[in-house]
C-alpha positions in Angstrom: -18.0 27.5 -14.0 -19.3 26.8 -10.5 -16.4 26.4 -7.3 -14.1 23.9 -6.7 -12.6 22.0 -4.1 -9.6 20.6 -2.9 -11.2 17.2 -1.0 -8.9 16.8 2.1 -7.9 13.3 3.6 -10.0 13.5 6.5 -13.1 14.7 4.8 -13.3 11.7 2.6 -12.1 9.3 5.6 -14.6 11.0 8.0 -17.3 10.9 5.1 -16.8 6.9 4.0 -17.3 6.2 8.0 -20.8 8.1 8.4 -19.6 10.9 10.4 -20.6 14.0 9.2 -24.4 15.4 10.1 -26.6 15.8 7.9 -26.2 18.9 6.8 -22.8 18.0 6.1 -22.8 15.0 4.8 -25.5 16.3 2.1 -22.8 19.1 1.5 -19.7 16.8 0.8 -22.1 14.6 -1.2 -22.7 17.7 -3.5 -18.8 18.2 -4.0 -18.0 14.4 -4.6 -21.3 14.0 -6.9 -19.3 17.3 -9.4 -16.5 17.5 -10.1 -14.4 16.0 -6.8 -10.1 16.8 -6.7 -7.7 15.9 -4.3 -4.0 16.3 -4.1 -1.3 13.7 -4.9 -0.6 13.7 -1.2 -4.2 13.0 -0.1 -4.3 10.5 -2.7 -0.8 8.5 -0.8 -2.5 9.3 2.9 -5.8 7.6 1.5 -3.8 4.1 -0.4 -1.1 4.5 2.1 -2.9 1.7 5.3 -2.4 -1.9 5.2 -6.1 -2.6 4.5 -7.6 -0.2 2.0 -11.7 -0.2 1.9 -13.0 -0.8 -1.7 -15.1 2.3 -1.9 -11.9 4.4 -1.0 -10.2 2.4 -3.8 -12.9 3.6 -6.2 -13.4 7.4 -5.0 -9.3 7.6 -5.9 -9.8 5.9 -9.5 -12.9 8.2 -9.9 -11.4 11.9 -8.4 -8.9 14.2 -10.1 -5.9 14.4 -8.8 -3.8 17.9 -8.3 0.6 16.5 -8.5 3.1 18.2 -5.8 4.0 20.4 -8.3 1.4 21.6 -10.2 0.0 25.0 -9.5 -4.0 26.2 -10.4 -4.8 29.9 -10.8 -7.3 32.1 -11.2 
């Protein structure tokens, strides 16, 4: 089983807006393209504006999402 990651809110905010280098943004692509996870709380921060973009919409339906109170371990 390869790594995962915990996607936080700015790193799929920073990556919908073109931010990221290269480098980077070829890095995050390689995350979201597996198996992508972020927490309950990302997932309010990212549905939480007034205006929500429809590719942000779909990454949320898409991702796995980790609730307050659930606890992965080795």
């Amino acid at each position: 089983m390869g790594k995962s990651f915990l996607i936080d809110t700015n790193v799929v905010i920073d990556f919908s807006h073109g931010i990221f280098s290269e480098k980077s943004k070829n890095f995050v692509a390689s995350i979201l393209n597996k198996e992508p996870i972020i927490s309950a709380i990302t997932q309010i921060e990212l549905l939480g504006f007034s205006v929500v973009p429809p590719q942000i919409e779909s990454f949320v339906r898409y991702v796995s999402i980790i609730g307050i109170n659930e606890i992965r371990t080795k």
